[in-house]
C-alpha positions as CSV (number, residue, x, y, z in Angstrom):
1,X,2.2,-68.1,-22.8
2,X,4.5,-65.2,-21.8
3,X,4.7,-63.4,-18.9
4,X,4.9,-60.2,-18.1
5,X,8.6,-61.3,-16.5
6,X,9.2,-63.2,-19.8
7,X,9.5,-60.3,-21.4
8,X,10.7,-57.7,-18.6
9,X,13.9,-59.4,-18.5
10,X,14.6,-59.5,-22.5
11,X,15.0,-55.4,-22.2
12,X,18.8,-54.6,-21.7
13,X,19.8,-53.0,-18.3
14,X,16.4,-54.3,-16.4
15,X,17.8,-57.5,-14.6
16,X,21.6,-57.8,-13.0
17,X,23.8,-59.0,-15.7
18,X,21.0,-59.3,-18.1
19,X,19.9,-62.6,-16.1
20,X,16.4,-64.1,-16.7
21,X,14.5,-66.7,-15.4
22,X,14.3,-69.1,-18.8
23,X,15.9,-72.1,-16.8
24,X,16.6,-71.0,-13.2
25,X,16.3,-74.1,-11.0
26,X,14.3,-76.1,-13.2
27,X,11.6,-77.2,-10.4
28,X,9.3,-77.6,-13.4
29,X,11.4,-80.7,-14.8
30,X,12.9,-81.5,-11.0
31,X,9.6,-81.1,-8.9
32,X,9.7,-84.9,-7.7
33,X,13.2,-84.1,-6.6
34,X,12.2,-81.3,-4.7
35,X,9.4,-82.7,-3.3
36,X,11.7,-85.6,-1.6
37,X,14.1,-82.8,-0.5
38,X,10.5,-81.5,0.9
39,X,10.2,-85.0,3.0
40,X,14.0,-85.2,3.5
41,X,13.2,-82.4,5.8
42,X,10.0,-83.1,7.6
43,X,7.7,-80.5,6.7
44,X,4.1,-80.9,6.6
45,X,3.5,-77.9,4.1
46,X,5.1,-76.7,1.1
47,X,3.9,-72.8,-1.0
48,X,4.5,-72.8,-4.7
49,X,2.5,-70.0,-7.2
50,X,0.7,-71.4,-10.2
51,X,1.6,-69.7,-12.9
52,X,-1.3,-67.8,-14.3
53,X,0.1,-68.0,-18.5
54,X,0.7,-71.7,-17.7
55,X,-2.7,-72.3,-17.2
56,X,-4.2,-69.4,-19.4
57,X,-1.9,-68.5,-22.5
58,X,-3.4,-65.2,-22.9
59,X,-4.8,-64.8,-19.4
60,X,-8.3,-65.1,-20.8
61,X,-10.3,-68.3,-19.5
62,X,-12.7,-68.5,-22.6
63,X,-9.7,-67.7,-25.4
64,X,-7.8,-71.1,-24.1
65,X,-7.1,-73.2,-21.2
66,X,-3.6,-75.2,-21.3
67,X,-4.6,-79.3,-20.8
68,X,-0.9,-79.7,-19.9
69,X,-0.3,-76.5,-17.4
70,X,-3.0,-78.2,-15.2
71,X,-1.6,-81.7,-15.7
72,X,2.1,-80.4,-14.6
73,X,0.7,-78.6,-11.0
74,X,-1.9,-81.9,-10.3
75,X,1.1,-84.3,-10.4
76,X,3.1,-81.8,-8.1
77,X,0.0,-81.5,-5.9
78,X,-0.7,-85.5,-6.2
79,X,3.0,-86.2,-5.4
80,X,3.4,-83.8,-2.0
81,X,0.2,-85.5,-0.7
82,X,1.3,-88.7,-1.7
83,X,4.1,-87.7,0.7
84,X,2.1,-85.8,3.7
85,X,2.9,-82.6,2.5
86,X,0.5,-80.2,2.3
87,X,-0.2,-77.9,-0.7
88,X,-0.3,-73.9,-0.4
89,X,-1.0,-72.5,-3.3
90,X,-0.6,-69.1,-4.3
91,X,-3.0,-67.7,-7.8
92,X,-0.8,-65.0,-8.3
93,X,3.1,-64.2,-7.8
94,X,4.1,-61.6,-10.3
95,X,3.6,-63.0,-13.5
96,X,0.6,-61.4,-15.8
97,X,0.0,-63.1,-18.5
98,X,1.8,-60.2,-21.1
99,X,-1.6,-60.2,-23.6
100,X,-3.3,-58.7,-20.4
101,X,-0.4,-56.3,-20.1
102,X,-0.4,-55.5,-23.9
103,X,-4.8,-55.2,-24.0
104,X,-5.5,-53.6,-21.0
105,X,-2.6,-52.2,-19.3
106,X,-2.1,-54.7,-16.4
107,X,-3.2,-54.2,-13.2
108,X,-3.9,-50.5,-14.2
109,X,-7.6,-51.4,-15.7
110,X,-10.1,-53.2,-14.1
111,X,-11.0,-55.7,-16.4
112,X,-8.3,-57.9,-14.9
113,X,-10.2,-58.0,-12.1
114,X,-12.6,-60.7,-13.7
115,X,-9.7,-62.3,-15.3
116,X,-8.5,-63.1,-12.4
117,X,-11.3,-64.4,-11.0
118,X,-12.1,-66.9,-14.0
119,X,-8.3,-68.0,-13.6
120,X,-8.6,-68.4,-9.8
121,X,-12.3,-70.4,-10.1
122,X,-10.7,-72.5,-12.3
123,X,-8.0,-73.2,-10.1
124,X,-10.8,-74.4,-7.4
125,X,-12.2,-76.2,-9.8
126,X,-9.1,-78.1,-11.3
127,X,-7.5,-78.1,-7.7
128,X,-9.5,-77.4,-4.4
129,X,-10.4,-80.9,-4.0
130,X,-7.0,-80.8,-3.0
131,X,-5.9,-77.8,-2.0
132,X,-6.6,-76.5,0.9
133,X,-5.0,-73.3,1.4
134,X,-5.1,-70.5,-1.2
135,X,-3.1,-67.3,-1.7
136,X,-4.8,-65.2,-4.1
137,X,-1.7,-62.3,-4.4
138,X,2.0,-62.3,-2.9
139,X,3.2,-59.3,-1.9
140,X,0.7,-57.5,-4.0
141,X,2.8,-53.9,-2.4
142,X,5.2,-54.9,-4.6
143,X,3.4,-55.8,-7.9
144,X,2.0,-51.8,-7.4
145,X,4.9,-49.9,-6.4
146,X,7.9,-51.8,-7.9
147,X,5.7,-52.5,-11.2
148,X,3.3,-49.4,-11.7
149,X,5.2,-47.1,-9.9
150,X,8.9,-47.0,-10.2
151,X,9.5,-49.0,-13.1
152,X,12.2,-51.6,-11.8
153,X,9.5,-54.9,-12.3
154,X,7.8,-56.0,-14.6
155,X,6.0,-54.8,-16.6
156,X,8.4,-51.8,-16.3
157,X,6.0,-49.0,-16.1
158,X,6.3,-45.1,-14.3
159,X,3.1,-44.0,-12.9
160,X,4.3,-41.3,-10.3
161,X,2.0,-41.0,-7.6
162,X,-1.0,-42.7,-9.7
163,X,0.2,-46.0,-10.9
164,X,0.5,-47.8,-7.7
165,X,-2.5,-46.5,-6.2
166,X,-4.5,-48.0,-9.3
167,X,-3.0,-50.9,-9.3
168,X,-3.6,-51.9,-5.5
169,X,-7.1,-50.7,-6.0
170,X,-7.9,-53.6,-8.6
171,X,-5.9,-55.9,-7.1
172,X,-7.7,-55.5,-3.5
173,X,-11.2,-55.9,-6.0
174,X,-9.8,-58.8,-7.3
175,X,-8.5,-60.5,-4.0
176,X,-12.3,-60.1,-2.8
177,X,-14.2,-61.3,-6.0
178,X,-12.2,-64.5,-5.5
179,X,-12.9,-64.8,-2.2
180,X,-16.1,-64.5,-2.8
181,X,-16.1,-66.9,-5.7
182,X,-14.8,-69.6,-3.7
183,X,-17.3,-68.8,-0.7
184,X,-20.5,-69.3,-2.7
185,X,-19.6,-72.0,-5.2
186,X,-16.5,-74.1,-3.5
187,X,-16.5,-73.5,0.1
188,X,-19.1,-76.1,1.2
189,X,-17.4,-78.7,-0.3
190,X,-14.1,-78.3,-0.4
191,X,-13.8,-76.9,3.4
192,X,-10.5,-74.9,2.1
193,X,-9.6,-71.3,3.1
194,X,-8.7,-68.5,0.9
195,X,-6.3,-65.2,2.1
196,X,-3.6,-63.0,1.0
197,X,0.3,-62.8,1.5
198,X,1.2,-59.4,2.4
199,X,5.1,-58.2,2.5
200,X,5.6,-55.5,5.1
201,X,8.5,-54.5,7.1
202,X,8.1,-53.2,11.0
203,X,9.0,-49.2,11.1
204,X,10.5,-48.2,14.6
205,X,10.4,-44.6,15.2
206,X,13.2,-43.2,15.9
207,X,12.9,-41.0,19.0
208,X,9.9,-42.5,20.9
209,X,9.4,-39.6,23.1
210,X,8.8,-37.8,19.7
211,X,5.5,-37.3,18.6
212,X,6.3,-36.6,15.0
213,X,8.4,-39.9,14.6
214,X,5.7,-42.0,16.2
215,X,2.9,-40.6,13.9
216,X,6.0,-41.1,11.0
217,X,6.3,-44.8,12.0
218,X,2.8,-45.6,12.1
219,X,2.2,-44.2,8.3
220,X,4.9,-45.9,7.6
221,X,3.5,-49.1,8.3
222,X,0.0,-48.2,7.4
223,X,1.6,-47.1,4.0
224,X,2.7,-50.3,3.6
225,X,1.1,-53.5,5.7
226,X,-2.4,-51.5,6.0
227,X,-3.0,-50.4,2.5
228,X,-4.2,-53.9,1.8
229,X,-4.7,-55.0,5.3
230,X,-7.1,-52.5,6.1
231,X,-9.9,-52.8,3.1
232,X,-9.5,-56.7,3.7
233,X,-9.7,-56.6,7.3
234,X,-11.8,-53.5,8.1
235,X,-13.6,-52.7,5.3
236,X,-11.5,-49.1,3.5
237,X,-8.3,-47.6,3.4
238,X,-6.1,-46.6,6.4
239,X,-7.4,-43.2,7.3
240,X,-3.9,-41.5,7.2
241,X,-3.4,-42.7,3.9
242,X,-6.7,-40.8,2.6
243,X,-5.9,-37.8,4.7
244,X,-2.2,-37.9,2.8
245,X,-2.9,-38.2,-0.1
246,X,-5.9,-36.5,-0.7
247,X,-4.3,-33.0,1.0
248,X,-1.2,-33.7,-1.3
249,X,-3.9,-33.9,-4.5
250,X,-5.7,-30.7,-3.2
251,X,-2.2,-28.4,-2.9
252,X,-1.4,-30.0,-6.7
253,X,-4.8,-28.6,-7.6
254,X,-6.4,-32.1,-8.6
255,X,-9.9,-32.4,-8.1
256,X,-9.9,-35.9,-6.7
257,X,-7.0,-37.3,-4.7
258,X,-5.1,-39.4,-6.4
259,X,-5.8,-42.7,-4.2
260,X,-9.0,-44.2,-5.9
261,X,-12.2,-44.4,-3.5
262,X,-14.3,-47.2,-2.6
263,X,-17.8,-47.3,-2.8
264,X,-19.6,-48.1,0.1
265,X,-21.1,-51.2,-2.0
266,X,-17.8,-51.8,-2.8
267,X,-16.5,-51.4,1.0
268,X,-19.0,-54.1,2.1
269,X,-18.1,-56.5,-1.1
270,X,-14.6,-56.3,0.6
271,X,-14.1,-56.3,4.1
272,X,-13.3,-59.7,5.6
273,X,-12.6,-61.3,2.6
274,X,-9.6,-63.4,4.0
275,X,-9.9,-66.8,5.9
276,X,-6.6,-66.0,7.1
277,X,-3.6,-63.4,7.6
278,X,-0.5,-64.1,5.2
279,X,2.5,-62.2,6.2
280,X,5.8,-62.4,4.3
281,X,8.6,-60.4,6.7
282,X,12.0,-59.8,6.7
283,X,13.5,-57.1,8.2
284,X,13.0,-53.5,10.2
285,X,13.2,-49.4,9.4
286,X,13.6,-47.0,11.9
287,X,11.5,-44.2,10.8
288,X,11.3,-40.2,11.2
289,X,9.7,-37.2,9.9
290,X,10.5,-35.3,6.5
291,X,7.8,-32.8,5.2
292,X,7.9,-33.2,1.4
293,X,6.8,-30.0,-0.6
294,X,3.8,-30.8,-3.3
295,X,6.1,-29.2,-5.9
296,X,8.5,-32.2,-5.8
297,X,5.7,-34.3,-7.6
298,X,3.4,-36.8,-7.0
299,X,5.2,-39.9,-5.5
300,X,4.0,-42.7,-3.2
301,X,6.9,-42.0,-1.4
302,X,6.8,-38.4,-1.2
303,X,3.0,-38.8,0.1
304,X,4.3,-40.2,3.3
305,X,6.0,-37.5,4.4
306,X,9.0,-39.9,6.4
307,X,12.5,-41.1,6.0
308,X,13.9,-44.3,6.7
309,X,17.0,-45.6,8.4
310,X,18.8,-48.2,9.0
311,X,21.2,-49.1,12.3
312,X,24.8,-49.6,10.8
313,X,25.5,-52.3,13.9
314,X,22.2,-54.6,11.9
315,X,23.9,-57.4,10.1
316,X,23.6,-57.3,6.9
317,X,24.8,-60.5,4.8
318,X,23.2,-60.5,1.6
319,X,20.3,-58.2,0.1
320,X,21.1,-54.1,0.4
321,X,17.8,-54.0,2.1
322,X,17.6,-56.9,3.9
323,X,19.1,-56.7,7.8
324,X,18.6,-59.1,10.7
325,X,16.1,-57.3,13.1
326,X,14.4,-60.1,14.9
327,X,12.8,-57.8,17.2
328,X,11.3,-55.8,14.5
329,X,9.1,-59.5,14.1
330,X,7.2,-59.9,17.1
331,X,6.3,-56.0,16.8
332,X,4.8,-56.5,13.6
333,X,3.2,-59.8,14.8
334,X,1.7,-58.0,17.6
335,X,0.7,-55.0,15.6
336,X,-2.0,-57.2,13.4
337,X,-3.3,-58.9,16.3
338,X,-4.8,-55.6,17.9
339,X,-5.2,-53.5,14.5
340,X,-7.3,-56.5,12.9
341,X,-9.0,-58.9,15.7
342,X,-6.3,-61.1,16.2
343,X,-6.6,-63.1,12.7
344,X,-5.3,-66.6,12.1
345,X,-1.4,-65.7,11.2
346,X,0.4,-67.8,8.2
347,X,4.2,-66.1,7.7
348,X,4.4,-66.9,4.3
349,X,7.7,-66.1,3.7
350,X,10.8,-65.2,6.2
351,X,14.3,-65.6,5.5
352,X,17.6,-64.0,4.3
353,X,20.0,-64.1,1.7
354,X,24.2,-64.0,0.8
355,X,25.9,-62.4,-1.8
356,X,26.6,-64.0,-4.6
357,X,30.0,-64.4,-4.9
358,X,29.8,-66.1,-1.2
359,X,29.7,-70.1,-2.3
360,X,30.6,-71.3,1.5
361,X,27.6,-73.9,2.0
362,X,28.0,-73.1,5.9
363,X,25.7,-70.8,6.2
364,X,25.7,-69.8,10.1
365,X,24.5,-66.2,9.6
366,X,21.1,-68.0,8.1
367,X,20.9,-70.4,11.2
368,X,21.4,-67.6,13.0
369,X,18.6,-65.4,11.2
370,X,16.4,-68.5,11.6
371,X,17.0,-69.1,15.0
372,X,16.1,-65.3,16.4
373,X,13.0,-64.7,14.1
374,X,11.5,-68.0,14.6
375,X,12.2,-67.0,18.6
376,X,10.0,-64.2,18.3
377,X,7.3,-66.0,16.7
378,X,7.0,-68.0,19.7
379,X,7.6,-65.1,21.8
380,X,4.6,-63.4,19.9
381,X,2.8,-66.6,20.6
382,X,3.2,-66.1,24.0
383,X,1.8,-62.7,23.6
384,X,-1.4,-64.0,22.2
385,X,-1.0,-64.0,18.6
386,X,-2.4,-66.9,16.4
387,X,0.3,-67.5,14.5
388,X,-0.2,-71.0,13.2
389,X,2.1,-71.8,10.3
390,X,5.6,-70.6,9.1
391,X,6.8,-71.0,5.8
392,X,11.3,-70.7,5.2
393,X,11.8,-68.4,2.3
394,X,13.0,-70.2,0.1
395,X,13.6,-74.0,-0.1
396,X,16.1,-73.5,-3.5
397,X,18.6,-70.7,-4.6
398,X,16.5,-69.2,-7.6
399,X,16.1,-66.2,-9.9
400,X,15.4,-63.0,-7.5
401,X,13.5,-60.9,-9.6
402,X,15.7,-58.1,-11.0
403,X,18.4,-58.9,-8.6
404,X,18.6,-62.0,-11.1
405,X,21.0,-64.3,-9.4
406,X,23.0,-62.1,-7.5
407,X,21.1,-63.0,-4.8
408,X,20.4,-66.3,-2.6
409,X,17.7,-67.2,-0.2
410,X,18.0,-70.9,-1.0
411,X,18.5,-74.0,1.8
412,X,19.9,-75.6,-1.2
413,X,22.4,-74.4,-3.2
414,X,22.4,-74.1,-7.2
415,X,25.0,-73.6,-9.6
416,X,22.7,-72.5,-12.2
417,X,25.6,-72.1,-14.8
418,X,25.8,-76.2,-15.0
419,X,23.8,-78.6,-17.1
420,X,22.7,-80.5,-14.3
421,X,21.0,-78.0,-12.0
422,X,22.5,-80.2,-8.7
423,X,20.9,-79.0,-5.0
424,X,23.3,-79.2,-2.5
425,X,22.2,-78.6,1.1
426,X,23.9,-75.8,3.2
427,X,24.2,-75.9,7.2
428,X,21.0,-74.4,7.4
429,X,19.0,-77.4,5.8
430,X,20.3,-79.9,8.9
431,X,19.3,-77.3,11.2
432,X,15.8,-76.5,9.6
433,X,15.2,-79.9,9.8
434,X,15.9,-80.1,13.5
435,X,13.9,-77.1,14.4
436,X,10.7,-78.9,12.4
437,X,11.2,-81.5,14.6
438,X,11.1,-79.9,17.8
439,X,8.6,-77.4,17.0
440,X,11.0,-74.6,18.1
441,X,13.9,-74.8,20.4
442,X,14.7,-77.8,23.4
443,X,17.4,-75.6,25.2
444,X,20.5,-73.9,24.1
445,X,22.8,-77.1,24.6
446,X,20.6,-78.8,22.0
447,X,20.8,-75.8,19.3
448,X,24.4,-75.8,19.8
449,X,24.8,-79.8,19.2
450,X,22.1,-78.8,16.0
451,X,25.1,-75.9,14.9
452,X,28.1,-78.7,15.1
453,X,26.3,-81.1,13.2
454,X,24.9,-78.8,10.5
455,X,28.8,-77.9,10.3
456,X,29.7,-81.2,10.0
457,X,27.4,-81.9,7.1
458,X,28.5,-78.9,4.8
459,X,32.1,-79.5,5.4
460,X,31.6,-82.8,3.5
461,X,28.6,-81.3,0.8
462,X,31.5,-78.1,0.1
463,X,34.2,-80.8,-0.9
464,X,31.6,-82.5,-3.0
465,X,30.8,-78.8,-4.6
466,X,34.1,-78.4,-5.0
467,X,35.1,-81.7,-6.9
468,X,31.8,-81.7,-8.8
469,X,34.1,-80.7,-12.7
470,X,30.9,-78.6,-13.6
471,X,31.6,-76.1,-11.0
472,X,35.2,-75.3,-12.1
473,X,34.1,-72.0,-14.1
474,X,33.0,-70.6,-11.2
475,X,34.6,-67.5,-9.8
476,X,36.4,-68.1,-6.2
477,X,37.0,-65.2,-4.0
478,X,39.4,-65.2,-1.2
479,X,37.5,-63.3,1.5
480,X,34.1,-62.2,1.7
481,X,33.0,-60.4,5.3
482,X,29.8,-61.4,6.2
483,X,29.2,-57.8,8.3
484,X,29.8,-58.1,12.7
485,X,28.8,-61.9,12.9
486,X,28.9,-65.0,11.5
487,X,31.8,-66.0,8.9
488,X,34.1,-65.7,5.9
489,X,33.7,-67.5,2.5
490,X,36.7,-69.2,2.1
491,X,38.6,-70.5,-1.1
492,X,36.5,-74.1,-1.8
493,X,39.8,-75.8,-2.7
494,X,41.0,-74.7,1.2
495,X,37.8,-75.9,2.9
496,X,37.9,-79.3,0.6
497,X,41.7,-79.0,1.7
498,X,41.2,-78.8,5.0
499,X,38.5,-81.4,5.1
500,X,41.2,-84.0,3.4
501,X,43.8,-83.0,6.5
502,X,40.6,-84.2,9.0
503,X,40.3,-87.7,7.4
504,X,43.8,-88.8,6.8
C-alpha cells in the first residue's frame, strides 16, 4: 500500500529535485547482497524498519494482511541469521500507511494508537521467534515536528504549536501499548526486548558561568531528548516543558496548554516501558537565551525560549546541520545515565554525510568522524555508561528524506541514476571493518596502518567507478572543499589517472 512518503514526494517542490524514493537502492530486490556486504564486514547486528503498508495495505490489521510483505522480511531475517547477523528491527520509521493519514489524520488522532499495536503484535507474532531486538519508533521527534509541525515531511502538515505536541502524545501511547503487548503475550517466550530510538543532539550552553544559558541548554535538551525520554523513563513530561508551555497557553488566553496531559492511569501505563535506551546522535548546538513574545504565535520553537549556534571552526562536510562535535557525544551519553538510572544504551544511529556532488570514494573526513565519536563512546564507557551496541548510520547511500539524494551517509556508494544499482565500498568500509574487529582502537600506529590501507582500497574501487560506462552521465566537479580537514573531490578521470601512473 502507499505511504504516507509515497505520496509526500509526488507534490512538486517537497523533495530536492523532485527525487523520491520509488527505486532508491533497491535493498528490497538486492537484500542477499547486502546481507554478504553485512558479513564482508564482520558485524554481528544489522537495523532495518519494516515497512508498516508492506505488511498492512491500509494500515488496518483486520482490512488485509500482505502474505508476501511478511514472506520478503522472513527471508531477510532467515538469511542474516543464516549468516550470524543479528536482526534489529524497527515497527516504525516514517512511513504511515496513507489510508491512516487520509481517515484519521495521522498521528494527530488516537486511533492509530491501536493500529499500531495490531501491526506491531503481528510483527511478534510473524517475527519474534527470531527477533530479538525491537524498535517500536525512530526518531519519533521528527515524525512530530518535521511532519505535524512544520510541514517539510510527510504527510506535509502545519500545526503551529499544536500539531507536534499531538502527535508525540500518541506516539508515546502507542510505544507503551506495544511494549505492553509484547510483555504479556510474547515476552515469556520469545526472551526479546522492546525500546525506542530517540534522535537528540547535545546543547552546550554558551557561557557557562551564565545562569540563563545553562537553564537554555538544559530545555533545549529536554525539548528534545526528554520529551519522549521522560514519560518512558520516568513516568510524565519534562517539568520545564509543562511550565513552558502551559505559561505560553495562559498569556495566549487558552484554557488548557497546548501540550496534552497524561492521566495518572495513563502515567503508570507508561513509565518504563523500554527494555532498553535507543539513541540515534549526530552532532552538537551551543545554546543561549532569547525570550519569545506570546504574540509571535504558538510554535514549538518559540516555546523554548533559546537560540542555537553553531562554532564556524566545526567541520562541516555534508548535511547544513550536521557538524563533527565528538565531544558533544559522551555529554549526551552521560546525561541519560544520571537523568534515567543508567539504562542499557543501543546508539542506533551515528554517522555523517558528503555533498552530493563529492564522488571521491576516499572518504577520510567519515573515518575521521568515526574514529572520534566511537572514542567517546568508550570514553563514556569508562565513565560508567552501559552502552552496549553501536549501530554506523547507514550501511548504503540512500534516499534522505526530503534532502532526496543530495545527501550521503552510505559506506557504500550508489549511483542511483544507473540500471544496475552497483555498491562500491569507500575508505570508510575497510576501516569500519577493522574497528569491528578490534572492538575500538589497538594504538594510533595501528589506526594509521587502518587509514593507508582503506586508501589503498578506494584508489582501486574509484578507477573501477570511473571505468564502470554507466557512470559517464554523471556530473564531475573540479574541486569540492571539504571545510578545515580532511580532502578534496578530485576529477575521477585524474584519480583513475593517477592510479594508472602507480602501476606502470
Amino acid at each position: 500500500g502507499l505511504s504516507i512518503w509515497d505520496v509526500f514526494t509526488r507534490m512538486k517542490g517537497k523533495v530536492h529535485s523532485n527525487e523520491t524514493g520509488d527505486s532508491s537502492c533497491e535493498s528490497y530486490y538486492r537484500f542477499k547482497e547486502d546481507i554478504a556486504l553485512l558479513k564482508e564486514l564482520k558485524v554481528n547486528h544489522y537495523r532495518f524498519s519494516i515497512s508498516w503498508p508492506r505488511i498492512l495495505p491500509t494500515g488496518i490489521k483486520a482490512e488485509r494482511i500482505n502474505d508476501k510483505g511478511i514472506m520478503h522480511y522472513n527471508e531477510i531475517i532467515n538469511t542474516l541469521l543464516e549468516s550470524n547477523i543479528q536482526p534489529v528491527v524497527t515497527l516504525y520509521h516514517g512511513d504511515l500507511p496513507q489510508v491512516l493519514q487520509d481517515r484519521f489524520g495521522g498521528w494527530q488522532n488516537s486511533s492509530l494508537i491501536d493500529f499500531f499495536n495490531d501491526y506491531a503484535s503481528l510483527c511478534f507474532e510473524k517475527f519474534g521467534d527470531r527477533v530479538k531486538h525491537w524498535i517500536t519508533f525512530n526518531n519519533p521527534w521528527s515524525t512530530a515536528v518535521e511532519g505535524y509541525e512544520l510541514g517539510q515531511h510527510a504527510p506535509g502538515v502545519k500545526l503551529k504549536g499544536i500539531g507536534a505536541y499531538r502527535a508525540g502524545h500518541n506516539i508515546i501511547k502507542a510505544h507503551a501499548k506495544a511494549w505492553h503487548t509484547y510483555d504479556k503475550l510474547w515476552r515469556n517466550h520469545q526472551k526479546g526486548l522492546v525500546g525506542i530510538s530517540i534522535t537528540s543532539e547535545w546543547g552546550e550552553p554558551v557561557d557557562i558561568t551564565n545562569q540563563k544559558d545553562v537553564e537554555a541548554a538544559e530545555r533545549y535538551i529536554q525539548f528534545k531528548l526528554g520529551w519522549f525520554a521522560n514519560p518512558i523513563f520516568n513516568g510524565d513530561y519534562p517539568q520545564v516543558m509543562k511550565d513552558c508551555i502551559g505559561r505560553k497557553s495562559s498569556q495566549e488566553s487558552l484554557s488548557n496548554s497546548r501540550l496534552p496531559a497524561f492521566t495518572p492511569q495513563e502515567k503508570h501505563f507508561i513509565k518504563d516501558t523500554s527494555d532498553f535506551f535507543g539513541l540515534g546522535h549526530f552532532t552538537t548546538r551551543y545554546i543561549t537565551h532569547k525570550s519569545y513574545h506570546y504574540s509571535k504565535g504558538p510554535s514549538y520553537f518559540t516555546d523554548q525560549d533559546l537560540a542555537e549556534l553553531v562554532d564556524p571552526e566545526w567541520p562541516d562536510p555534508g548535511s547544513e546541520w550536521l557538524y563533527a562535535v565528538p565531544w558533544g557525544f559522551r555529554r549526551i551519553l552521560n546525561y541519560i545515565k544520571s537523568r534515567y538510572g543508567n539504562p542499557r544504551i543501543y546508539v542506533t544511529e551515528n554517522g555523517v554525510s558528503e555533498k552530493h556532488q563529492c564522488t571521491e570514494l576516499c572518504d577520510k573526513w567519515r573515518m575521521q568522524y568515526m574514529n572520534n565519536y566511537v572514542n567517546e563512546i568508550l570514553k563514556a564507557i569508562k565513565d560508567g555508561v552501559k552502552v552496549k551496541g553501536y549501530i554506523s548510520w547507514s550501511l548504503l547511500d540512500k534516499f534522505e528524506w526530503d534532502e532526496g539524494y543530495s545527501e550521503r551517509f552510505g559506506l557504500y556508494y550508489i549511483d542511483f541514476k544507473s540500471k544496475n544499482k552497483r555498491r562500491y565500498p569507500k575508505a570508510s568500509v575497510q576501516y569500519y571493518k577493522k574497528m569491528i574487529s578490534s572492538n575500538g582502537f589497538p594504538n594510533q600506529r595501528e589506526i594509521e596502518s587502518w587509514k593507508r590501507k582503506a586508501a589503498e582500497t578506494c584508489s582501486i574501487t574509484n578507477a573501477l567507478l570511473a571505468a564502470d560506462p554507466l557512470v559517464n552521465h554523471m556530473e564531475m566537479v573540479t574541486e569540492i572543499v571539504v571545510p578545515t580537514v580532511f580532502t578534496l573531490c578530485i576529477l575521477l578521470s585524474a584519480i583513475l589517472l593517477m592510479f594508472l601512473l602507480r602501476t606502470q
